[in-house]
N, C-alpha and C positions, 0 to 999 in steps of 0.2 A: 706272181708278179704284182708288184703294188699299185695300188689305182693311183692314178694322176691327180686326181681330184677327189674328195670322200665325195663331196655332194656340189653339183656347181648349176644355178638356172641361166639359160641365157635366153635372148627371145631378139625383138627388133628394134627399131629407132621408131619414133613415132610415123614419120615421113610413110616409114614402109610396114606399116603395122597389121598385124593380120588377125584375123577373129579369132576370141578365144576358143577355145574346148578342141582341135583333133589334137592325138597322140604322138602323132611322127613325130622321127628326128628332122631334123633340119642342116643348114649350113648356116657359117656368119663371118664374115668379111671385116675387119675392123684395121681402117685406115690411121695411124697417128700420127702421120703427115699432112692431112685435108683437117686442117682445124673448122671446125663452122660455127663459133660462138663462144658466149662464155653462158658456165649452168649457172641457173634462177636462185634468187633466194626466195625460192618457194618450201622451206620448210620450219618458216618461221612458226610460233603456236599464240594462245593466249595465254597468258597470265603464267605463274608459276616465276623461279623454283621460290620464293615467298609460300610457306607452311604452317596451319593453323597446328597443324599435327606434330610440331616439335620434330618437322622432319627436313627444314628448311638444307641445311646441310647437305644433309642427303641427296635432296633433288637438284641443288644449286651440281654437283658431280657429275647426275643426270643430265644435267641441262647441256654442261660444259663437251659432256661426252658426244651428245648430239648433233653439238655446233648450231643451237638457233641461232640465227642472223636478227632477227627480230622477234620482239614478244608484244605482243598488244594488249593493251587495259582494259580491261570488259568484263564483267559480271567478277567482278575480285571474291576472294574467299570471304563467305558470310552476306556478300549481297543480298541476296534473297533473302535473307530474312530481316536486314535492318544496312544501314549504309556503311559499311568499313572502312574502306578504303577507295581513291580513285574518284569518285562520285564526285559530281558539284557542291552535292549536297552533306555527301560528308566532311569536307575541306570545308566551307564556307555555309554551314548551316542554320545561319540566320537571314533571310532573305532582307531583311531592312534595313541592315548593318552596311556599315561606308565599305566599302568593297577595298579601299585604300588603303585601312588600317591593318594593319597585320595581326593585331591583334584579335580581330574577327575569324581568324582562319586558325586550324587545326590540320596541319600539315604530317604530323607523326606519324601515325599510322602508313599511310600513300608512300613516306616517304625509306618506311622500312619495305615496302612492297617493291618500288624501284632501285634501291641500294642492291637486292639482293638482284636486280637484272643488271646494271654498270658493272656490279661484282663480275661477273661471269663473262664482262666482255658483249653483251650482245645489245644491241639497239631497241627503244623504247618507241613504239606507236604510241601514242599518248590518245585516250577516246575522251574527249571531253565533254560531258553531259553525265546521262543515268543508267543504272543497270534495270535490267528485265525487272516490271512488276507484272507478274502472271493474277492478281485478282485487287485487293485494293488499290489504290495508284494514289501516291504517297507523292510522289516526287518524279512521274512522268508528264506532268504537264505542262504547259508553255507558262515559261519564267513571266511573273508581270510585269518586269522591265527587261526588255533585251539590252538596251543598252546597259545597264547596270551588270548584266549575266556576264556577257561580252569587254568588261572590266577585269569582273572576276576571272574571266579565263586568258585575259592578259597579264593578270597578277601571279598566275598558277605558274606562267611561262617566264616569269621573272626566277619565282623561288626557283624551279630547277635547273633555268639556265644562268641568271643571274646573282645569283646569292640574295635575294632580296627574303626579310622576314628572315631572316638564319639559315638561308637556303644553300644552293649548289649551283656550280657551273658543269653542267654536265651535258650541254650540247643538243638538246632532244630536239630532233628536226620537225618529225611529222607530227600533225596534229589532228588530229581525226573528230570533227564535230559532228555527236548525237550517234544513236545506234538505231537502224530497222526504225525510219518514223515514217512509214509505211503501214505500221501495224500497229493496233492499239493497245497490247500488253507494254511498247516503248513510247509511244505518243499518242495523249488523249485531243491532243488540238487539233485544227485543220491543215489542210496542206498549206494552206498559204503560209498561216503564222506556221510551220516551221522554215520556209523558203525563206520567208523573213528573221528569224531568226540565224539561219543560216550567214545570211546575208550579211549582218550588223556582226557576229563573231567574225567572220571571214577578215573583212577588211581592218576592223580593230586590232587582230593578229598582225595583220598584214603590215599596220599602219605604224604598228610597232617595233616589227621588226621581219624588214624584206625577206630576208633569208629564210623564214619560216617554210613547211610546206603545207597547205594548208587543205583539208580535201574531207571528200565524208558522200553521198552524208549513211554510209553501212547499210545499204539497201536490203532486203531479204534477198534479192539476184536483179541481174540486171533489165529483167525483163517487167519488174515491179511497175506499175502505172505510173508511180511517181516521178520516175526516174528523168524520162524528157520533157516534164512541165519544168523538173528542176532544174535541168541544165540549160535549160530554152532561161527561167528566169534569172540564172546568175549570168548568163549570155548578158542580157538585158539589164542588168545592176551592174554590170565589171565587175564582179566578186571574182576574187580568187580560186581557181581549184587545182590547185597543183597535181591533186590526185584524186580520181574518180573510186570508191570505193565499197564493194556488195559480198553478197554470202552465197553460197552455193551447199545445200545439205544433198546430198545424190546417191541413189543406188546404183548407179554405175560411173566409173572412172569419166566417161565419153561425156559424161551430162554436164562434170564439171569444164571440161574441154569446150563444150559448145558455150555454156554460160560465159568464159573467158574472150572465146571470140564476141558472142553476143555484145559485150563491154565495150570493147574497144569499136564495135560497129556504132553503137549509141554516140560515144565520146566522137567519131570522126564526124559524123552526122551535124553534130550540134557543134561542131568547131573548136573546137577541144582537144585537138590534134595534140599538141602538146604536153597533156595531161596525163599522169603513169596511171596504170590500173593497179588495185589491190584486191586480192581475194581477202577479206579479213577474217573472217569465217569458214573453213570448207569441213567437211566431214558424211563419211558415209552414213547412210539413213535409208529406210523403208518408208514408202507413204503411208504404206496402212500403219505404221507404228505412229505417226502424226494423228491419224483419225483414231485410234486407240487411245493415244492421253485423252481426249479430250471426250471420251467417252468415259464415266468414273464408272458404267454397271460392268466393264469387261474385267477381265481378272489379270493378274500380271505375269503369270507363269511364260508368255508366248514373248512379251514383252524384256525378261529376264534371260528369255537364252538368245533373243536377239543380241544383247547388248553385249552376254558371252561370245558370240562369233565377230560382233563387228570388233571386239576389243583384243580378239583372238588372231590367229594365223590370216584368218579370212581379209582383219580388218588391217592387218599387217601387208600383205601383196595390196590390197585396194589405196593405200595410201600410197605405198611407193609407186605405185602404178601411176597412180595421180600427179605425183609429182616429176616423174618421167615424163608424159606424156603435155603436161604444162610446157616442158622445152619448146616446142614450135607453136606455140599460140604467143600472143601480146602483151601476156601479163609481166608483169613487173615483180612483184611480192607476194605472199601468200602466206596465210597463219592459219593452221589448225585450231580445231575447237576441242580441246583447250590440253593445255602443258601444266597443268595445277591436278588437285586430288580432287576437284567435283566429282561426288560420285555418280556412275555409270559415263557419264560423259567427259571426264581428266582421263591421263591416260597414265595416270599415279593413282594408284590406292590409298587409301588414307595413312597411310605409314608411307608415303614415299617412294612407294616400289615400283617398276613400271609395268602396266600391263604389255604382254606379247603387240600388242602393236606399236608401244615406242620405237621397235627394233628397226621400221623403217626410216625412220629420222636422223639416225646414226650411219646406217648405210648410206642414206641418199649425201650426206655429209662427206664418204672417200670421194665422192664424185666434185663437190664442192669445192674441196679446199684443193684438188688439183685444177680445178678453174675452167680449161680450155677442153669445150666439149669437140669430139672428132666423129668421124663418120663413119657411120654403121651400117653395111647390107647384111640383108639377113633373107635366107630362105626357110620361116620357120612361121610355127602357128603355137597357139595356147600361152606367147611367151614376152617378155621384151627385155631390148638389151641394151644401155647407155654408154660408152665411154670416154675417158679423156683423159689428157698429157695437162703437166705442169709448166707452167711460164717457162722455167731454166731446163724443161726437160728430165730432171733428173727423176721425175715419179710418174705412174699414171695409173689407171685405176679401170676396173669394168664392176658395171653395176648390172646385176639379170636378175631377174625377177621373174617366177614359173605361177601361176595362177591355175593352174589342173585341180580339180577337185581334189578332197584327200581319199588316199587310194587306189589313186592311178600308179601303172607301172611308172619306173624311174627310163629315162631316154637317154637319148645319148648323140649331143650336136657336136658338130667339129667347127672349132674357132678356129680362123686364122688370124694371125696379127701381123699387119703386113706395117713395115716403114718404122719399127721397134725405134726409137730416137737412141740406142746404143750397137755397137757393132760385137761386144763378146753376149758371150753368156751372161743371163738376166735372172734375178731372185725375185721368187714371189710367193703369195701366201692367199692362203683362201680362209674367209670370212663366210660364216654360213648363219643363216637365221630363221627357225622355222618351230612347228612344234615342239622339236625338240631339243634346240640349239638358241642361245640370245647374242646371236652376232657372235659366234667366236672362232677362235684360229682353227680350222679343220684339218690343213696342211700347209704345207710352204718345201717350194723344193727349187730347183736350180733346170733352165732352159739353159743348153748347149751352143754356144754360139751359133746364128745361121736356123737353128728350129723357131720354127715359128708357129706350129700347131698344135692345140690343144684338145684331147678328146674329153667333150665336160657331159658327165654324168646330170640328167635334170630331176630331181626331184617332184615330189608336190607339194605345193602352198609354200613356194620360199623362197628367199633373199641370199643371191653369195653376191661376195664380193670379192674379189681380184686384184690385188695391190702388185704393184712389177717394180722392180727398179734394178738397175745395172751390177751384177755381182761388183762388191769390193776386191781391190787386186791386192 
């Protein structure tokens, strides 16, 4: 007899989420009547599909395939080593120069790095300021005119929305001022003078053009010291902040869940009620591998196969996790570090390819584009499990996610699917992603009108996905 499924994970909704690691089977209830929301565009990334590697192509396919909603500008390719693209500094690199003239700016570069995200359909965070200097500091320090600076990044918001300098009308909403000036590899000045410079860009955007959204300032997370002196002084200026915006690097999925709420507790506090949250940064990390860079006697061997696992299967269930378990927190948007070929930390190879953990960004995506997330009981542990129906009905989707070490036996849960939005028989297909699958068709077969349950085989360390829709007559 042929299995129903080759390989299917299912697990819980976040609401009813249960500790990772026992082995049992379980049961799960999957209502697509009781709609309860729409899912996050929490899988936006950084930077990409733009390729130094002659692989632009390639990854712009990648990118499409994934469905990011958003891509955010930060640490562009070759930052680190001199200004490319994006930067203040590499757009308008003479700081003395009339900020008016267009001829002072050097827009080409930035503006092949954003063509290749309009290309593909997805939306631009725009970070306005510098990338990471990890030891000299060239170009993180406070600008000697703010208001001059605050010119220059209303002129930046011309070229790409206004056509101004031979520029584009391409609509870019958010604007995200400064990265982590919290920390002094990003800002060598004080706090004030960045509050203050905050301040003078905020409203200068602002003053320019209401519609903007204007928000920052990329905190390291939201528990950073800086955070409520900031929001207390833009309280106290009337600066804009449309969006409150921090990073979260975490060895567990839950750590990013708490920093999320953390966020939106700060914002309510300081009155801010109205202010969206942005995770701009998220990504799994070990703390000791923090205390190991910054130690140069250790060796890199321990450090090299971390970056093997988190990029691997391991780092594959921990994203998607993440991004599941963001549904019942306050966040708003979310972008990984990073959709480009940096290496260890992009989730492309330098040729473009993607490593095993792209594969949850595509998955978390069938859940996306059917829009209307529905509700999930689940009596099950080590697991979870998302789903949802489309506007018109005619699609819907489950997304499970099994998280068991690798090695554990395969289980075996019974889904029900109660309130199917069709009354015959229903076609569907499984999508599988793991060590040794990248997201692909494992089966597809036909429910019988009136069946509604499915016996799903779980795996370890892996992604299926569930796609249903009404047999054609």
């Amino acid at each position: 007899m042929k299995q129903m499924m080759h390989a299917v994970a299912v697990g819980l909704s976040v609401a009813a989420c249960a500790a990772w690691g026992a082995q049992e089977a379980g049961t799960v209830k999957v209502d697509f009547a009781e709609k309860i929301g729409r899912f996050k565009p929490v899988h936006g990334v950084n930077n990409g599909p733009y390729s130094l590697a002659s692989a632009t192509e390639r990854m712009q396919r990648f990118h499409r395939e994934a469905g990011f909603p958003f891509v955010r500008l930060h640490d562009v390719p070759l930052a680190y080593a001199a200004p490319y693209a994006v930067d203040i500094s590499a757009i308008f690199p003479c700081v003395d120069a009339d900020p008016d003239d267009p001829k002072n700016y050097t827009f080409a570069k930035t503006d092949a790095v954003i063509s290749a995200i309009i290309t593909n359909g997805a939306q631009v965070i725009y970070r306005l300021g510098q990338s990471i200097e990890h030891r000299e500091k060239y170009h993180t320090n406070p600008p000697k005119d703010f208001a001059a600076w605050a010119r220059v990044c209303v002129n930046i918001v011309r070229h790409y929305n206004e056509g101004w300098a031979g520029g584009f009308r391409y609509g870019i909403k958010r604007w995200e001022i400064w990265n982590e000036p919290d920390i002094k590899p990003c800002w060598t000045g004080t706090r004030q003078q960045f509050f203050d410079l905050y301040v003078a860009a905020a409203k200068a955007l602002k003053a320019h053009d209401a519609t903007l959204m204007i928000g920052g300032p990329a905190v390291t997370g939201p528990y950073a010291n800086i955070v409520q002196p900031f929001l207390a002084y833009c309280r106290e200026q009337k600066a804009p902040l449309d969006f409150f915006s921090w990073h979260c690097y975490a060895a567990r999925p839950e750590d990013v869940i708490k920093a999320a709420i953390q966020a939106q507790k700060v914002l309510d506090e300081a009155g801010f009620t109205q202010a969206e949250s942005y995770c701009t940064e998220w990504r799994e990390m070990r703390d000791w591998a923090w205390r190991r860079w910054a130690d140069t006697k250790t060796g890199a061997a321990d450090i090299d196969a971390l970056w093997a696992e988190l990029n691997g299967p391991q780092g594959m269930v921990f994203c998607a996790a993440v991004m599941m378990k963001l549904q019942d927190t306050p966040i708003d948007i979310a972008n990984f570090y990073t959709g480009d070929t940096l290496p260890k930390w992009g989730m492309f190879d330098l040729h473009g390819y993607p490593h095993k953990l792209y594969q949850a960004f595509p998955a978390y995506n069938e859940l996306y584009k059917v829009g209307n997330r529905v509700k999930v009981e689940a009596k099950l542990e080590s697991a979870l499990m998302e789903a949802g129906v489309s506007d018109d009905g005619r699609h819907a989707a489950l997304m499970a996610v099994s998280q068991t070490a690798l090695g554990c036996d395969t289980r075996t849960v019974s889904v029900s699917l109660a309130n199917l939005p069709w009354k015959g028989a229903v076609r569907y297909e499984v999508l599988r992603a793991d060590g040794q699958y990248d997201l692909e068709k494992v089966d597809g077969q036909t429910l019988a009108a009136g069946q509604t349950l499915l016996e799903v085989p779980l795996p370890c360390r892996s992604i299926i996905i569930v796609k249903l829709c009404e047999t054609k007559k």
